[in-house]
C-alpha positions in Angstrom: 86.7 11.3 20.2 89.0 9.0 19.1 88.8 5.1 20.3 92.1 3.9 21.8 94.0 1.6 19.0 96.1 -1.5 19.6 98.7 0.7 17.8 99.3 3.9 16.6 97.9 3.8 12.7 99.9 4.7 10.2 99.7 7.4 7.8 98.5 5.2 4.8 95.6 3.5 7.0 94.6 7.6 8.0 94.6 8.6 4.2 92.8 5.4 3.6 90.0 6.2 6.3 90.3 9.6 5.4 89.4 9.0 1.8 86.5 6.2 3.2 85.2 9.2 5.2 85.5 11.5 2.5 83.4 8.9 0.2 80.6 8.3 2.8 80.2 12.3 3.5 80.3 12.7 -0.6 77.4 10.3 -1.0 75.8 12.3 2.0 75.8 15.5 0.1 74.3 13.9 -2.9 71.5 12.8 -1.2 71.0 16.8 0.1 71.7 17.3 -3.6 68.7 15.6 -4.2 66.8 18.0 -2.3 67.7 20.8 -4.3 66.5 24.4 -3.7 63.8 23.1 -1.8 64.3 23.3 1.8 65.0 27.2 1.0 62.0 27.5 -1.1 59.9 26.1 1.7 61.2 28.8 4.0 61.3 31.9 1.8 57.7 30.8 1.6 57.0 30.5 5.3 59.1 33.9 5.9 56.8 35.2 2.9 53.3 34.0 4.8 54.8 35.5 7.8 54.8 38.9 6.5 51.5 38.7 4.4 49.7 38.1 7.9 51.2 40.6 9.7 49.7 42.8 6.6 46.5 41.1 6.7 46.7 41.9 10.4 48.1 45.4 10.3 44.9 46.2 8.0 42.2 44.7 10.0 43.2 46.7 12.9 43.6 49.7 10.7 39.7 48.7 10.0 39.0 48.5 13.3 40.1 52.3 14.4 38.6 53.6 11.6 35.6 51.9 11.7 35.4 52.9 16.1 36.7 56.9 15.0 33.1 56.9 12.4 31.4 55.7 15.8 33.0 59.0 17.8 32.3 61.0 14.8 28.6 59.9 14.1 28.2 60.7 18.4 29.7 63.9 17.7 26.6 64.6 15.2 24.1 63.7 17.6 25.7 65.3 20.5 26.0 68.4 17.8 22.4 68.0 16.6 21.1 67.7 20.1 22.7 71.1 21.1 21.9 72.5 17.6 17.9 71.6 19.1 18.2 72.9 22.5 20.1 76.1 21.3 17.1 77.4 18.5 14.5 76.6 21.3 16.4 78.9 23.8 16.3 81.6 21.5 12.5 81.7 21.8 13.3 83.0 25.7 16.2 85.6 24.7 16.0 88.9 26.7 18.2 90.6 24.2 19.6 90.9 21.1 22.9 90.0 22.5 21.8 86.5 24.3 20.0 86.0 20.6 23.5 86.8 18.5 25.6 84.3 21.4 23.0 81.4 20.5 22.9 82.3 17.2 26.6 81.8 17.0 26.8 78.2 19.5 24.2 76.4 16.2 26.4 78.2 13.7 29.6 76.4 15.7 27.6 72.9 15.8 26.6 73.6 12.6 30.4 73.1 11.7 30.8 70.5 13.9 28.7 68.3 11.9 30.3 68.9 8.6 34.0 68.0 9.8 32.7 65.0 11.9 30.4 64.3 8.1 33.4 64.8 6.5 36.0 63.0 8.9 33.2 59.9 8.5 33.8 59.9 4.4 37.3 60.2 4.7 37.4 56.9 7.0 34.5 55.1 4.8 37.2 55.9 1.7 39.8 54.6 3.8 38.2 51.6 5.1 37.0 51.1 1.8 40.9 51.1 0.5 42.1 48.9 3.5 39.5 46.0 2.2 40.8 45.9 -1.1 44.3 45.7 0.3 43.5 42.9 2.5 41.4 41.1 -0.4 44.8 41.7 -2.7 47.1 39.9 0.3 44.7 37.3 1.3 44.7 35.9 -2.6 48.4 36.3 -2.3 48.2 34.6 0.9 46.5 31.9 0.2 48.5 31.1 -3.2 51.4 31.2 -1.4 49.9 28.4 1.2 49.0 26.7 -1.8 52.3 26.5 -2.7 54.0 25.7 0.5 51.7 22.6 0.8 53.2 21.3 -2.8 56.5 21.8 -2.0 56.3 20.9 1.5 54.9 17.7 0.1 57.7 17.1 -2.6 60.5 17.7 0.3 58.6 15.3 2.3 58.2 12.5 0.0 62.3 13.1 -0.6 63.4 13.4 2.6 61.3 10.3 3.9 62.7 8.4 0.4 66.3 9.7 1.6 66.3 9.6 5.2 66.7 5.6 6.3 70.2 5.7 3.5 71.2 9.2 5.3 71.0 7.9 8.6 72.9 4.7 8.0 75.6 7.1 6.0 76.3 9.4 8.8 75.9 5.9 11.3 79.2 5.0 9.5 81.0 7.9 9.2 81.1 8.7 13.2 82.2 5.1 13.4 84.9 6.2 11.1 85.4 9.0 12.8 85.6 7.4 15.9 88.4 4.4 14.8 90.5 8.3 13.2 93.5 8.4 16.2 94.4 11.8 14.3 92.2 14.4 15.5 93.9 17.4 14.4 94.0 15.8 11.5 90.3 14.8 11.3 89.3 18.4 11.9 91.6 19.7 9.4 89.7 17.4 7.4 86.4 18.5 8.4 87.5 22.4 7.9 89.2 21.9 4.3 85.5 20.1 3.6 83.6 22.9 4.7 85.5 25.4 2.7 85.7 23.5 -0.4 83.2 24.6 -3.0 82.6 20.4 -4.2 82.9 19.6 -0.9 85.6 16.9 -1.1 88.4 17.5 1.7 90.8 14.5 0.3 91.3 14.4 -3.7 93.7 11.7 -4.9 96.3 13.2 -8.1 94.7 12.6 -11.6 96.8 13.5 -14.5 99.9 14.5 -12.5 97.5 17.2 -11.2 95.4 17.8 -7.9 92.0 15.9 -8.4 90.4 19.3 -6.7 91.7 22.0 -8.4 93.6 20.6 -11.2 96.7 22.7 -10.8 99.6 20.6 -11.3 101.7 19.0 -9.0 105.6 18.8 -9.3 106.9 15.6 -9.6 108.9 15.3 -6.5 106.2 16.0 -4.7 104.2 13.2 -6.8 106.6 11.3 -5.2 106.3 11.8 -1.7 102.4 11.2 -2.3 103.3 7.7 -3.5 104.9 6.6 -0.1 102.4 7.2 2.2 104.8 8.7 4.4 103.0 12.1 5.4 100.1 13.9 5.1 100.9 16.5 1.7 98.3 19.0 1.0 97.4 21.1 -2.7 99.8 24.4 -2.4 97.0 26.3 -4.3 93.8 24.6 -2.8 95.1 23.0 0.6 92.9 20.2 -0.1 94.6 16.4 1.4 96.4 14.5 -1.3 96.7 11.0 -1.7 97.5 8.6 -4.7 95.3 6.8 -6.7 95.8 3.5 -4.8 94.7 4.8 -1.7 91.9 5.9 -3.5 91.6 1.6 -4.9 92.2 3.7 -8.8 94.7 2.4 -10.8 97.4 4.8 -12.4 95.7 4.4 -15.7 92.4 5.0 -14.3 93.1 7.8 -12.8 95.4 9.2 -15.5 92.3 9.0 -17.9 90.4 11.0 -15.8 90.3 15.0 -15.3 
């Protein structure tokens, strides 16, 4: 909020703290500028790690099914094999031909038994198998990618702990700023025309009888009514605040050189 003023300030001393503001937030970005790509690197890398332990994780338990369905399968055999035993010794006792051809029929089935359980148990070996390369493939991937985030964790560090004491201080100032701005529409219209603005720069002063943001030219009438300081005049095309070059301390020929 606003601090109460001895008087109202006028529209020069807003333009002028509008344009201080604008300077302080401009130095700001350069110092996140500085940072580059890398505070998005870091976390497409930790999103990337994320997944490649779920995978790793998803696999192991894979493992772990298979590895408990060859335990069924290998007590399927023995159960199999242990009925396969009692069946041929109870067709030493048969009465008939009949009680023979039913027994007879009870190994045959076990029989089977054991060769889908045999081959259920290569099928999950292959698998298992398959699932260790995988997790061998994601683990390397995992661990260069940990690799990796260490370096550029490190690089963002050692920039952010060079940058952070001059950041601080920067955004220190501009809430004071803020706080002395008896405008606050005004200061948020500021703060929105920033945030849309592709450089970032909310108040542009007029270079080469054209606006300092977008370069579209300004009429001179308009130039005018700039140079008075009476009101607040924003670009037609870009709707970014503009003020002379005085405001901005720029000398016409200054600023009439640049662009």
């Amino acid at each position: 909020m606003a601090t109460k003023q001895d008087k109202e300030l006028t529209v020069e001393e807003r333009l002028k703290m509008l344009y201080q503001l604008q300077t302080i937030l401009s130095e700001v970005d350069r110092i996140k500028t500085l940072r580059g790509e890398l505070p998005l690197e870091v976390q497409d890398l930790e999103d990337e790690i994320e997944g490649l332990q779920t995978r790793v994780n998803n696999y192991k338990n894979d493992m772990a099914e298979e590895e408990a369905s060859i335990k069924t399968f290998h007590a399927n055999i023995d159960s199999a094999a242990a009925l396969i035993d009692k069946y041929t010794k109870d067709q030493d006792n048969v009465r008939n031909n009949r009680e023979y051809d039913y027994l007879n029929k009870e190994i045959e089935y076990q029989h089977l038994n054991i060769e889908l359980a045999e081959k259920k148990i290569n099928e999950a070996t292959k698998h298992i198998e398959s699932l260790k390369a995988q997790i061998n493939e994601a683990q390397e991937q995992l661990d260069d990618s940990e690799h990796v985030l260490a370096e550029k964790k490190g690089e963002l560090d050692e920039i952010v702990s060079e940058t952070r004491q001059d950041e601080e201080k920067l955004r220190e100032k501009a809430k004071k700023l803020e706080g002395k701005m008896d405008d606050v529409r005004l200061l948020t219209a500021f703060k929105r025309i920033r945030k849309n603005a592709r450089n970032g720069l909310g108040v542009v002063y007029v270079q080469r009888n054209a606006c300092g943001g977008c370069f579209n030219r300004i009429p001179a009438q308009r130039q005018m009514e700039i140079k008075l300081h009476k009101k607040i005049i924003v670009c037609e095309y870009c709707g970014r605040i503009l003020i002379d070059p005085e405001i901005a301390g720029i000398s016409d020929v200054d600023a009439k050189n640049q662009g």
